[in-house]
Backbone as CSV, one residue per row, in Angstrom:
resi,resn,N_x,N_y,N_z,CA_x,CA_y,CA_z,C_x,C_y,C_z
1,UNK,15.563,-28.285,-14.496,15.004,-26.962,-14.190,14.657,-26.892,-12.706
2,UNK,15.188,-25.542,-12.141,14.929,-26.045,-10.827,13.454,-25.267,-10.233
3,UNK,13.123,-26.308,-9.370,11.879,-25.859,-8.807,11.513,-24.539,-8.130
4,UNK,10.431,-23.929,-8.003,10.213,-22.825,-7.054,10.453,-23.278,-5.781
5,UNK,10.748,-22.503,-4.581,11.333,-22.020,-3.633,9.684,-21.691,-2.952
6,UNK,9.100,-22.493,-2.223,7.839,-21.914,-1.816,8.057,-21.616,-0.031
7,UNK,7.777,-20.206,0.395,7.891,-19.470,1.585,6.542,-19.049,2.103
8,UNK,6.147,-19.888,2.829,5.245,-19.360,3.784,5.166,-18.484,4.836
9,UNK,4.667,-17.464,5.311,5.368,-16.469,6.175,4.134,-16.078,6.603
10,UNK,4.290,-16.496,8.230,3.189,-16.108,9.419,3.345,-14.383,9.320
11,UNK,1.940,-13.929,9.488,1.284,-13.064,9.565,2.402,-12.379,11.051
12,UNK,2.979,-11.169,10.679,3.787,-10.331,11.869,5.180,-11.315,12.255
13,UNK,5.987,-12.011,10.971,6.956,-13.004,11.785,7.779,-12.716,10.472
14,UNK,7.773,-11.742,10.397,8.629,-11.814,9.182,10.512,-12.360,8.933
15,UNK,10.594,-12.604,7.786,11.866,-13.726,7.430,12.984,-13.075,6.659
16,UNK,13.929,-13.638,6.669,14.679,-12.584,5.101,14.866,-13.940,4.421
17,UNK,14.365,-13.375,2.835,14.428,-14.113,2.204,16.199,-13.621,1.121
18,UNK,16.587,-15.151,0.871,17.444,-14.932,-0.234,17.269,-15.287,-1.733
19,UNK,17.739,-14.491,-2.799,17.455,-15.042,-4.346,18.517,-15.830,-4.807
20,UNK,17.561,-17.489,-4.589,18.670,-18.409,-4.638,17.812,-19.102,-5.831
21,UNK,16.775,-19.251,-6.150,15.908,-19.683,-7.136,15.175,-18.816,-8.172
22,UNK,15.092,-19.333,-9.463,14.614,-18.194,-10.370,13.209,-17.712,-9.828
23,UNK,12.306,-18.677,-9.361,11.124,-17.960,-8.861,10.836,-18.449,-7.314
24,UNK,10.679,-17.025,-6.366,10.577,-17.649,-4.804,8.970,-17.145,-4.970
25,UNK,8.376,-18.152,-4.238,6.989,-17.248,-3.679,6.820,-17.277,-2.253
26,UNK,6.623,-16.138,-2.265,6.052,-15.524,-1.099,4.793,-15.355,-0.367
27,UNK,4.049,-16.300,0.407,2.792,-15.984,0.841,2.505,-15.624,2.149
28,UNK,1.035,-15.194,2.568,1.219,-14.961,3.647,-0.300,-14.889,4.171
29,UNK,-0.742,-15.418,4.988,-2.207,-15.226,5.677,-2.812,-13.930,6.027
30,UNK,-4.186,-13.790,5.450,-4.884,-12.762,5.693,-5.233,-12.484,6.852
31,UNK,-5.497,-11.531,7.393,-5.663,-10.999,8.620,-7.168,-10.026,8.174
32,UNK,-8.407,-10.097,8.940,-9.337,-9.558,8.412,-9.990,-8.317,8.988
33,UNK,-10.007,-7.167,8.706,-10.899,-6.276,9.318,-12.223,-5.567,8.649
34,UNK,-12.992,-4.945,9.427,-14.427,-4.566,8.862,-14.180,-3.428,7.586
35,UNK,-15.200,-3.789,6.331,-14.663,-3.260,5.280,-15.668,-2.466,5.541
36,UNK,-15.603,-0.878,4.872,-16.607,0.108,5.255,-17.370,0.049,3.725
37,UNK,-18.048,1.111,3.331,-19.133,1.095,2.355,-18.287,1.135,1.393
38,UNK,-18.512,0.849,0.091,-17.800,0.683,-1.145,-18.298,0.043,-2.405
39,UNK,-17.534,0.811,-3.510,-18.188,-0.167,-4.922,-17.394,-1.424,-4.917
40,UNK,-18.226,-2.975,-4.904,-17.410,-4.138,-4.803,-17.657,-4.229,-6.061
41,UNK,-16.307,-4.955,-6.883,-16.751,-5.668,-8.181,-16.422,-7.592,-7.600
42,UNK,-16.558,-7.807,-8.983,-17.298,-9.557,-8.888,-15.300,-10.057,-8.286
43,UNK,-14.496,-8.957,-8.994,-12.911,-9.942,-8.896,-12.655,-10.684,-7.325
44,UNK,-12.335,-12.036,-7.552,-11.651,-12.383,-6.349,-10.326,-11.919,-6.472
45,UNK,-9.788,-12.356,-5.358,-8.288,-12.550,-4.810,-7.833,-13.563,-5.841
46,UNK,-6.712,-13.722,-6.422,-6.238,-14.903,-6.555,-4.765,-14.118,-7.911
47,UNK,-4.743,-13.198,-8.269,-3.681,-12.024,-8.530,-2.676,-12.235,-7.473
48,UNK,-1.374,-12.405,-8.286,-0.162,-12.251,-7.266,0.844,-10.693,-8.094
49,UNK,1.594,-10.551,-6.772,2.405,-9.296,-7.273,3.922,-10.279,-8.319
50,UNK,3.932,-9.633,-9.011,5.337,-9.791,-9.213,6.365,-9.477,-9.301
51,UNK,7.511,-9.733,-8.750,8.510,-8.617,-8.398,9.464,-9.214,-8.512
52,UNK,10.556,-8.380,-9.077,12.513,-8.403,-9.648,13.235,-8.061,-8.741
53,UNK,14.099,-8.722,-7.680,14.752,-8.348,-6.495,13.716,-8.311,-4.902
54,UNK,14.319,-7.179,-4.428,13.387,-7.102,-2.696,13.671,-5.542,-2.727
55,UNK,13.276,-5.461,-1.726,13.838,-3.838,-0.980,15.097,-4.142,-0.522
56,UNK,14.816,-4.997,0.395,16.843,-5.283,1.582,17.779,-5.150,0.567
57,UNK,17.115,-6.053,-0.453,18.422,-6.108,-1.432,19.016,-4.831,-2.122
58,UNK,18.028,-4.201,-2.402,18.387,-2.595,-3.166,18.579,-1.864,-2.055
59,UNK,18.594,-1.393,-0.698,18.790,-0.963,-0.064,20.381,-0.911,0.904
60,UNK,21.176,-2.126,0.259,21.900,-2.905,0.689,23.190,-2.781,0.762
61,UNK,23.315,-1.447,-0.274,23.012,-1.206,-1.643,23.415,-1.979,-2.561
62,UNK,22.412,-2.464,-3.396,22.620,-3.023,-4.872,21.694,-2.599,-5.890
63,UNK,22.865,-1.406,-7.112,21.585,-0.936,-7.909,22.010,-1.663,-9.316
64,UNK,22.461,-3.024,-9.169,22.942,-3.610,-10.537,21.537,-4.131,-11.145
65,UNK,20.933,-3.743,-12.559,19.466,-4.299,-12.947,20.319,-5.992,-13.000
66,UNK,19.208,-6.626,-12.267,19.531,-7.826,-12.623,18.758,-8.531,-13.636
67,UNK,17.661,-8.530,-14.028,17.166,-8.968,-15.595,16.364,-8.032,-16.335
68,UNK,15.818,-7.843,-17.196,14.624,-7.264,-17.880,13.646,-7.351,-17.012
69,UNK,12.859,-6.177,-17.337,11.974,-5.986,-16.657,10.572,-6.809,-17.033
70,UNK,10.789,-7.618,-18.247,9.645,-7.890,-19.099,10.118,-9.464,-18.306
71,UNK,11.094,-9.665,-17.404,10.807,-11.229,-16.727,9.603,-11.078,-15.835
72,UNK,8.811,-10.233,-15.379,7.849,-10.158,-14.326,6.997,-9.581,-14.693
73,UNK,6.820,-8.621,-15.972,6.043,-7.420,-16.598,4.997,-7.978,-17.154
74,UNK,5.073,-9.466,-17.615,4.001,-9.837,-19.071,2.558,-10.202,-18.003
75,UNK,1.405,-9.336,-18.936,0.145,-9.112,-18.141,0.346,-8.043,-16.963
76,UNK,1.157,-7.610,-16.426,1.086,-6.541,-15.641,0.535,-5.370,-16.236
77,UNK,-0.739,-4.641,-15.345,-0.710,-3.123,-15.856,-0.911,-2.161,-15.207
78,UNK,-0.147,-2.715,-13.668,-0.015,-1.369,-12.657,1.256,-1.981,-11.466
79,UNK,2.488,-1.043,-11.594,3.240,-1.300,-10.824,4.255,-0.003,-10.543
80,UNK,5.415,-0.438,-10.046,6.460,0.756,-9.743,7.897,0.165,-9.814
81,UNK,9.174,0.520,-9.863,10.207,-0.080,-9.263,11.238,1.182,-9.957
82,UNK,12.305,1.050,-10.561,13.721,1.900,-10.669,14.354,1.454,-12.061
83,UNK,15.120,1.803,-12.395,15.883,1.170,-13.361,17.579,0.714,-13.210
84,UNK,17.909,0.013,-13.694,19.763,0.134,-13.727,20.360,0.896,-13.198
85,UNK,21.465,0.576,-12.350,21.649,1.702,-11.370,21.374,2.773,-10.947
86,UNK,19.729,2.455,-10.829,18.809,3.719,-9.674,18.504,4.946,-10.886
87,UNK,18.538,4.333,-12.173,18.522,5.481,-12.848,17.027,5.932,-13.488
88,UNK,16.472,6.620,-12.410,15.301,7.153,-12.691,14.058,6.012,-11.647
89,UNK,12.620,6.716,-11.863,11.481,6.352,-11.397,10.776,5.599,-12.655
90,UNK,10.281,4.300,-11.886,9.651,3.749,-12.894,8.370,3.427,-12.218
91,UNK,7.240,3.681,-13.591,5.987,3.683,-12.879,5.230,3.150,-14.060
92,UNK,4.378,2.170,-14.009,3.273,1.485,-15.023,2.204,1.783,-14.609
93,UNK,1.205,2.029,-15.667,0.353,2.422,-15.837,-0.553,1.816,-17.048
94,UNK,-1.525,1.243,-17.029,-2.051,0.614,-18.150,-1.642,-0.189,-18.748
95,UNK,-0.692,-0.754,-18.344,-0.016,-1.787,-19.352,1.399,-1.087,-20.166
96,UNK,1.501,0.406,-19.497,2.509,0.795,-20.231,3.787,1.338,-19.373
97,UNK,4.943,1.294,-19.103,5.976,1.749,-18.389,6.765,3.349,-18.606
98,UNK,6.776,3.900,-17.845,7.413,5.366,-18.150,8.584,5.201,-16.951
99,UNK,9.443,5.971,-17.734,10.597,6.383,-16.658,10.660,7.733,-16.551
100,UNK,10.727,8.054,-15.102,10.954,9.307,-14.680,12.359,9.765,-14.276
101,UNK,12.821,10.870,-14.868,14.223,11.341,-14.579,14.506,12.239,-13.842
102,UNK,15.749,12.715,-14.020,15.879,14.131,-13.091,15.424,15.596,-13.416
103,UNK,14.897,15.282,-14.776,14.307,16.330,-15.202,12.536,16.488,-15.166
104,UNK,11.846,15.284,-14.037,11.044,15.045,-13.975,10.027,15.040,-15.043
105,UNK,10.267,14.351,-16.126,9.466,14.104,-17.602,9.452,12.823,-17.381
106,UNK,7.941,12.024,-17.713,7.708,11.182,-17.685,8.117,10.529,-19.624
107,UNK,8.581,8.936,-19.633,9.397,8.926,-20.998,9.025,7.349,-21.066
108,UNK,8.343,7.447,-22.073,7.914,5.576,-22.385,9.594,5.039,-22.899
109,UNK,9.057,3.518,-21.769,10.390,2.844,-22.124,9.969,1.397,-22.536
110,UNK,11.200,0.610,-23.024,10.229,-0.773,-23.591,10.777,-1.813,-21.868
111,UNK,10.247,-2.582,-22.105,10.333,-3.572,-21.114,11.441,-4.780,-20.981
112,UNK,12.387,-4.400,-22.319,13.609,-4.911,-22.332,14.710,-4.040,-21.496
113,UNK,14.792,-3.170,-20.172,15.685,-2.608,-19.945,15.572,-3.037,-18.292
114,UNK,16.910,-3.289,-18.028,16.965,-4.496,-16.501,16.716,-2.973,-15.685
115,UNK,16.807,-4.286,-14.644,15.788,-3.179,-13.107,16.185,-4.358,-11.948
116,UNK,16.618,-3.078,-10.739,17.323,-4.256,-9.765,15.749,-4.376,-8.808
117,UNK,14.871,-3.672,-9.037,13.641,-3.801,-8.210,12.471,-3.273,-8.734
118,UNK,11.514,-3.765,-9.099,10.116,-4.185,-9.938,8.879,-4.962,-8.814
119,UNK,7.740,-4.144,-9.476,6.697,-4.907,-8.581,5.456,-4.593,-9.369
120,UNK,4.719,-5.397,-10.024,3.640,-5.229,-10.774,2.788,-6.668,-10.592
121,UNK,1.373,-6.083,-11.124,0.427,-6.893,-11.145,-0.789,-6.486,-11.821
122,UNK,-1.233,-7.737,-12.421,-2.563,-7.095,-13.680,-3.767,-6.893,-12.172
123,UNK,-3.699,-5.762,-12.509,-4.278,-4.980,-11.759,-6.560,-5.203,-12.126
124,UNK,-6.819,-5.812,-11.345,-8.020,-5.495,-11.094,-9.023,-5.436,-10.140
125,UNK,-9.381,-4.116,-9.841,-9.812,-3.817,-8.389,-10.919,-4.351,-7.834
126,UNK,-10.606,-4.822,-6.172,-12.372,-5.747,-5.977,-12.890,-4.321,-5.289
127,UNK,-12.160,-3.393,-4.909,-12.730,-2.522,-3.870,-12.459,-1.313,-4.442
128,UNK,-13.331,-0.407,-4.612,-13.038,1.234,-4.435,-13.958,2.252,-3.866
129,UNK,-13.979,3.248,-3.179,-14.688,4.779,-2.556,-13.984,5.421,-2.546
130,UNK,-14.439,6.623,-2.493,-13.972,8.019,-2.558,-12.938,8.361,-1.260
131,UNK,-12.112,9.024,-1.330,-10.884,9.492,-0.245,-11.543,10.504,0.297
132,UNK,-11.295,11.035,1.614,-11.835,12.137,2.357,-11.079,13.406,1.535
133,UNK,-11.457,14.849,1.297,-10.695,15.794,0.683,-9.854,16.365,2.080
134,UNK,-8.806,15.978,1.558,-7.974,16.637,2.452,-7.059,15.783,3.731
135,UNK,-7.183,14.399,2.976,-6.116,13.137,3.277,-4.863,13.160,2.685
136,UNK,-3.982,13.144,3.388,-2.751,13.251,2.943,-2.159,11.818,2.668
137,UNK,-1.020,11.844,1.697,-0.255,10.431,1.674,-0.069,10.080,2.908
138,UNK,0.188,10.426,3.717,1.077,9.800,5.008,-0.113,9.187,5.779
139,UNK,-1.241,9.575,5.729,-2.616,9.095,6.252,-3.194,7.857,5.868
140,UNK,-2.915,7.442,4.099,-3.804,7.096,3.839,-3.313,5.069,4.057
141,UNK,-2.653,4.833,4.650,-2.398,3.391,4.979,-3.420,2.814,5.771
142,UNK,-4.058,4.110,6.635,-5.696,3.444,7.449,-6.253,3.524,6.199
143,UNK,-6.939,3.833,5.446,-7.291,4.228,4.572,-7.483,2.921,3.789
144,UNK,-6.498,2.410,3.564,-6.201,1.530,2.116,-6.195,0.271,3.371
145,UNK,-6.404,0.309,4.393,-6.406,-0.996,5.057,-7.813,-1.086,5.370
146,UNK,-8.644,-0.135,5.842,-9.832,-0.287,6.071,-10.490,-0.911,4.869
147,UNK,-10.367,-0.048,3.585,-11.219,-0.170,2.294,-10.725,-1.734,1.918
148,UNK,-9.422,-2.230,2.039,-9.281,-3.826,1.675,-9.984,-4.706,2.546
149,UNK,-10.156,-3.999,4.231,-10.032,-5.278,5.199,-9.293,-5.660,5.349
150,UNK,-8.144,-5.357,4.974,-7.048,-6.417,6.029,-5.431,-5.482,5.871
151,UNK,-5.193,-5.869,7.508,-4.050,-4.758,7.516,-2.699,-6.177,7.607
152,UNK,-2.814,-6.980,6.819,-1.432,-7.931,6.467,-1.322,-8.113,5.225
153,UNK,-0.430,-8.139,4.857,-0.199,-8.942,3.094,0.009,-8.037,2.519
154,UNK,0.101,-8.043,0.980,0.427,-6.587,0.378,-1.064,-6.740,-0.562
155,UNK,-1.216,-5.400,-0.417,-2.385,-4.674,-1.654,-2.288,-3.405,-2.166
156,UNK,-2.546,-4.144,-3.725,-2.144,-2.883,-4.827,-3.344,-1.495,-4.603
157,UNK,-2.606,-0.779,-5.057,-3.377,0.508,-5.049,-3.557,1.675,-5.804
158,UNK,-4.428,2.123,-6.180,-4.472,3.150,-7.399,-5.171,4.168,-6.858
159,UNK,-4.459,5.554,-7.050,-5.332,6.915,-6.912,-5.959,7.543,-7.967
160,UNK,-7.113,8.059,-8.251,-7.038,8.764,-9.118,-7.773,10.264,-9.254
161,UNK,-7.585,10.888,-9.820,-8.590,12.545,-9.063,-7.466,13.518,-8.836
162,UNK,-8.034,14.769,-8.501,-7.536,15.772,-8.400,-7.074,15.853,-6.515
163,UNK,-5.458,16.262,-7.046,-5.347,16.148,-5.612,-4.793,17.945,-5.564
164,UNK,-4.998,18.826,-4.403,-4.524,19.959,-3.990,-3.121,20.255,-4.257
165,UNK,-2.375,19.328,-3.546,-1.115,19.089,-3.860,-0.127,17.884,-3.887
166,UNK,0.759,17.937,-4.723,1.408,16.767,-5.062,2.724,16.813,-5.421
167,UNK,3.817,16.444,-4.609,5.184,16.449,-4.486,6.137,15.035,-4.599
168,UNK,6.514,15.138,-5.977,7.450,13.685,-6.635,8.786,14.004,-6.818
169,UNK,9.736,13.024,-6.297,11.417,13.033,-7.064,11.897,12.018,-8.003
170,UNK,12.678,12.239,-8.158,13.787,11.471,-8.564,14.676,11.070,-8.270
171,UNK,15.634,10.453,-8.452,17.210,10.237,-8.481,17.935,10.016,-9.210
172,UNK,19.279,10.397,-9.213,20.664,10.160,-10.259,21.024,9.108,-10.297
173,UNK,21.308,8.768,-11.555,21.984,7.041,-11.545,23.235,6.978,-10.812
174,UNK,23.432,5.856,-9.938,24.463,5.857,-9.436,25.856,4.678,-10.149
175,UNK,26.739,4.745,-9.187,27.515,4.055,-10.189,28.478,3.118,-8.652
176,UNK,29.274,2.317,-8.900,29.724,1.786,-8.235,30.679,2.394,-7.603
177,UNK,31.699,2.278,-6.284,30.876,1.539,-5.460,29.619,2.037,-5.350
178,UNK,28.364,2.303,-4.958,27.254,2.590,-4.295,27.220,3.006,-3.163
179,UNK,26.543,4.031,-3.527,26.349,4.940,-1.867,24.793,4.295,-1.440
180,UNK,24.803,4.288,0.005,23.851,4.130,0.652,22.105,5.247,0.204
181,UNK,21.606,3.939,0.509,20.387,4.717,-0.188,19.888,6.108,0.238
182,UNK,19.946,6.073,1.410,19.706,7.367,2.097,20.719,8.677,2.154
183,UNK,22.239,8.076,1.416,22.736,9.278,0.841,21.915,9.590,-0.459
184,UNK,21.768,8.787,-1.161,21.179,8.556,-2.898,20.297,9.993,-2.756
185,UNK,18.990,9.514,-1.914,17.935,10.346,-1.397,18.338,12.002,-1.256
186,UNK,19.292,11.423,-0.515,19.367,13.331,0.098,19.968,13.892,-0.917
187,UNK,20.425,13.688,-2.062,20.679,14.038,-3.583,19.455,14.109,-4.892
188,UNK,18.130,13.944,-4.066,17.358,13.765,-5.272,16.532,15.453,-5.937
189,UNK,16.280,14.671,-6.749,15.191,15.830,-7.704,14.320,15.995,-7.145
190,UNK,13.606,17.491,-6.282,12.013,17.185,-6.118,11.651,17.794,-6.918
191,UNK,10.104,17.773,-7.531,9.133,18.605,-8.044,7.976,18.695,-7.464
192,UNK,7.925,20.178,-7.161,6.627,20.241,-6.029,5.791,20.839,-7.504
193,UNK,4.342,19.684,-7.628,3.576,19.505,-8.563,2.484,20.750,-8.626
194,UNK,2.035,21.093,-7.188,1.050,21.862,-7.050,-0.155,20.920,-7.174
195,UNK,-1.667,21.588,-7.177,-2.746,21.186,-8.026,-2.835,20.738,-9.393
196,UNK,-3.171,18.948,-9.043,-2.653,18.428,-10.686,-4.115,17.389,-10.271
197,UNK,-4.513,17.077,-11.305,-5.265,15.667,-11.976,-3.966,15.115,-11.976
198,UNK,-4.052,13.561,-11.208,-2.997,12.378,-11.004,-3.743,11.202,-11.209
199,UNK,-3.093,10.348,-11.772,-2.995,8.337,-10.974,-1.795,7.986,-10.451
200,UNK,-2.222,7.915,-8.752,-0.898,7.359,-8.270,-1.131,5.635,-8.063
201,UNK,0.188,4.915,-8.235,-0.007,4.015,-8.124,0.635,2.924,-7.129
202,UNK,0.424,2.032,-6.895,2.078,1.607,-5.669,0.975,-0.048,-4.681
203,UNK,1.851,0.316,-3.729,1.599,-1.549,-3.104,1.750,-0.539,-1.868
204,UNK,0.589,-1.380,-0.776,0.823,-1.314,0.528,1.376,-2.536,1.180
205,UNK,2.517,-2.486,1.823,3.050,-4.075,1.570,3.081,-4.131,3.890
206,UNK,2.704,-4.930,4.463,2.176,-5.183,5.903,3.719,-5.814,6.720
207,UNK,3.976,-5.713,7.830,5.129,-6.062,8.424,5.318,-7.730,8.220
208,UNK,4.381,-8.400,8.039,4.572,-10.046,7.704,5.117,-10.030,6.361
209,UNK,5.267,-9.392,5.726,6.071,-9.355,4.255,7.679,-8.238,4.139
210,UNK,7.517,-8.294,4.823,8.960,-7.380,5.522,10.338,-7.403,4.895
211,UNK,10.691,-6.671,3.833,12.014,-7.067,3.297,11.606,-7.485,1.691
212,UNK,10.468,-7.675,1.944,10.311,-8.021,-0.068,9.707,-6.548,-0.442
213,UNK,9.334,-5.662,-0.081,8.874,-4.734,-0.644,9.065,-3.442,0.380
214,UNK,8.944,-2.407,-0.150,9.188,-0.707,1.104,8.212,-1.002,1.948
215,UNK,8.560,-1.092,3.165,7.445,-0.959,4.113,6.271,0.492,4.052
216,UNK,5.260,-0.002,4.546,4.017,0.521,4.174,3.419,0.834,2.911
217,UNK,3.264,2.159,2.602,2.500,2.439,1.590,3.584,2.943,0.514
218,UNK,4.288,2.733,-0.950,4.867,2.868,-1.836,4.329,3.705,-3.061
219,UNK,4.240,4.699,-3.239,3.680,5.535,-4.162,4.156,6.077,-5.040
220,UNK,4.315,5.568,-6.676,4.368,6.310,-7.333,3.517,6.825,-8.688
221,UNK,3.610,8.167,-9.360,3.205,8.636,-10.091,2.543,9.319,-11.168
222,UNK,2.173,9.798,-12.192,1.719,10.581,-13.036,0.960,11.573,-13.280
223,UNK,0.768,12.711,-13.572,-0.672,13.720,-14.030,-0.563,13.049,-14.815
224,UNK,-2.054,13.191,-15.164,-3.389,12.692,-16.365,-3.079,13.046,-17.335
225,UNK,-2.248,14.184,-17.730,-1.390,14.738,-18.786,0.012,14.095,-19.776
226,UNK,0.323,13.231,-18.587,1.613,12.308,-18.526,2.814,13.995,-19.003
227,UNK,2.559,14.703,-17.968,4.578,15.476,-18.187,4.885,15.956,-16.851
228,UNK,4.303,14.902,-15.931,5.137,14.869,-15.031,4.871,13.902,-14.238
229,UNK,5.690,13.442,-13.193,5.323,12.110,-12.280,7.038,12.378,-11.099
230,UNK,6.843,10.675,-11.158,7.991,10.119,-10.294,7.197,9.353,-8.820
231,UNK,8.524,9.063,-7.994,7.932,8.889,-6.850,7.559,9.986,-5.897
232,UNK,6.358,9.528,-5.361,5.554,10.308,-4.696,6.016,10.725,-3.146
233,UNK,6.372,11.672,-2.525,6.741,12.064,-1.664,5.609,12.259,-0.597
234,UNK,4.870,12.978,-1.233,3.151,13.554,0.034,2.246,14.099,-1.238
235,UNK,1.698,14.059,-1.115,-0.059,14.659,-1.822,-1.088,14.623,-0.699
236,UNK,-2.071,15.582,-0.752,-2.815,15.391,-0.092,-4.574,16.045,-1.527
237,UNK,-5.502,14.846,-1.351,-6.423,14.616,-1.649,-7.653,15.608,-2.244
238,UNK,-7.702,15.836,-3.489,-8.781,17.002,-3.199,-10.565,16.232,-3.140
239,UNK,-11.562,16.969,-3.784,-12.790,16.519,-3.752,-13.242,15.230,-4.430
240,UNK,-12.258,14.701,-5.515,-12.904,13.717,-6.379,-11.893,12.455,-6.447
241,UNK,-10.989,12.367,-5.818,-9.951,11.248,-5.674,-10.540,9.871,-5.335
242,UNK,-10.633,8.516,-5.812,-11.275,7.524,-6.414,-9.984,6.740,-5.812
243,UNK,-10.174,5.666,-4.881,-9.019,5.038,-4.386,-9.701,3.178,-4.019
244,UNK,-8.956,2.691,-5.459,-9.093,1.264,-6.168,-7.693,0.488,-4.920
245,UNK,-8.457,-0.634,-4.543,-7.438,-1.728,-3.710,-7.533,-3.247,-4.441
246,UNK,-6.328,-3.669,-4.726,-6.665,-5.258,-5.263,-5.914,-6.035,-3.960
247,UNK,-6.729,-6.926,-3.397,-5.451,-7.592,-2.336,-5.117,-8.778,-3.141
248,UNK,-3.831,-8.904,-2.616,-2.861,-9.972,-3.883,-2.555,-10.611,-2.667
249,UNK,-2.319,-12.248,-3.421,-2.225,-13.487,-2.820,-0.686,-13.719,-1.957
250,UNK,-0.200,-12.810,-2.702,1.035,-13.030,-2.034,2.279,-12.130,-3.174
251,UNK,3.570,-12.516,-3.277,4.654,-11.771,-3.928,5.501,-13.166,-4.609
252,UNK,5.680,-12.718,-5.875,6.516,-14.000,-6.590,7.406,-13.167,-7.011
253,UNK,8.735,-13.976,-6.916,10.097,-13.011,-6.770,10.565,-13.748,-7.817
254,UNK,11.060,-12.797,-8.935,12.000,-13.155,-9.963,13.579,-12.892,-9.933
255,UNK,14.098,-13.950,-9.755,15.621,-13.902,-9.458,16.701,-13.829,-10.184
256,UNK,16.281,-14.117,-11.481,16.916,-14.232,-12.776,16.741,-15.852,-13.127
């Protein structure tokens, strides 16, 4: 049986990693900044992400699922990633997985269905306060770096509250050859949500981790309602939005 693949990776030096071993890990040194006021709970650090593929790799393009999603899923109950050739938004929530389509309906799926890119982690938050009303997605990476303390490494993240507005897509499954992701994109589903009760969920992943996950902040999905979601395009924040950070030890890559 072959051993893990252990990758250490200086803080701003980032590497490309290849999936040459069933499990690579990925770590990376904290970098610390002043945490502002907040509800702390007792959880340490010591939660890793787990994740099926990279970004480079799906970006590369490769939308072949390479295993079940339930190789990285067991104990996870907050993550994001895609399905089998790009077909649809996938977003966990509680321990439970929905796929989002082009018809933007959120649709419980089981955890036997491959995925070329996955990223989850049993989610439990050491940090949360309230969002300013009227922070937009594109803002909130100060945001989620201040409230962790530290702007390296990746940390999970959960929204929850009423936001003003909130704009999610989709995409069409693709098929081989594969078009470049950023054609994929300019083909997608939007749904401009309006004023919704949401939990968005996703990873802020720091330039020292570069290539295992979307750079910066990754956001996807749901109203509180569950009938609608996807990935998150922009929202911006209303009065009661509740924004939970877990910082994770690092990224363990499942390769098959």
């Amino acid at each position: 049986m072959d051993l893990p693949i252990v990758v250490r990776i200086r803080r701003a030096k980032p590497i490309a990693i290849a999936l040459s071993a069933a499990v690579i890990i990925v770590a990376s040194a904290s970098a610390s900044i002043a945490v502002p006021d907040s509800t702390r709970s007792p959880v340490g650090t010591g939660q890793w992400v787990e994740q099926i593929g990279t970004y480079d790799s799906l970006v590369s393009p490769d939308y072949d699922g390479l295993v079940p999603i339930s190789a990285a899923s067991s104990g996870a109950t907050l993550g994001l990633g895609t399905f089998d050739q790009l077909d649809g938004e996938m977003v966990l929530v509680g321990g439970v997985i929905y796929r989002v389509g082009t018809d933007g309906v959120p649709v419980k799926v089981p955890a036997s269905l491959t995925t070329p890119f996955f990223e989850g982690i049993r989610f439990q938050p050491e940090l949360s306060g309230p969002v300013a009303p009227g922070t937009t997605c594109a803002n909130l990476v100060a945001a989620v770096n201040a409230l962790s303390g530290t702007d390296s490494g990746i940390v999970a993240v959960r929204l929850r509250g009423t936001f003003t507005d909130v704009v999610t897509r989709s995409v069409p499954a693709q098929r081989p050859p594969f078009a470049p992701l950023s054609q994929v994109v300019a083909g997608q589903t939007v749904f401009p949500l309006g004023q919704r009760k949401a939990v968005l969920v996703g990873f802020r992943t720091a330039p020292d981790l570069a290539g295992t996950g979307a750079p910066g902040l990754h956001l996807h999905g749901l109203t509180a309602d569950r009938s609608a979601g996807g990935h998150v395009l922009s929202c911006v924040a209303g009065s009661d939005v509740q924004l939970s950070v877990q910082r994770a030890e690092g990224v363990r890559i499942h390769a098959g």
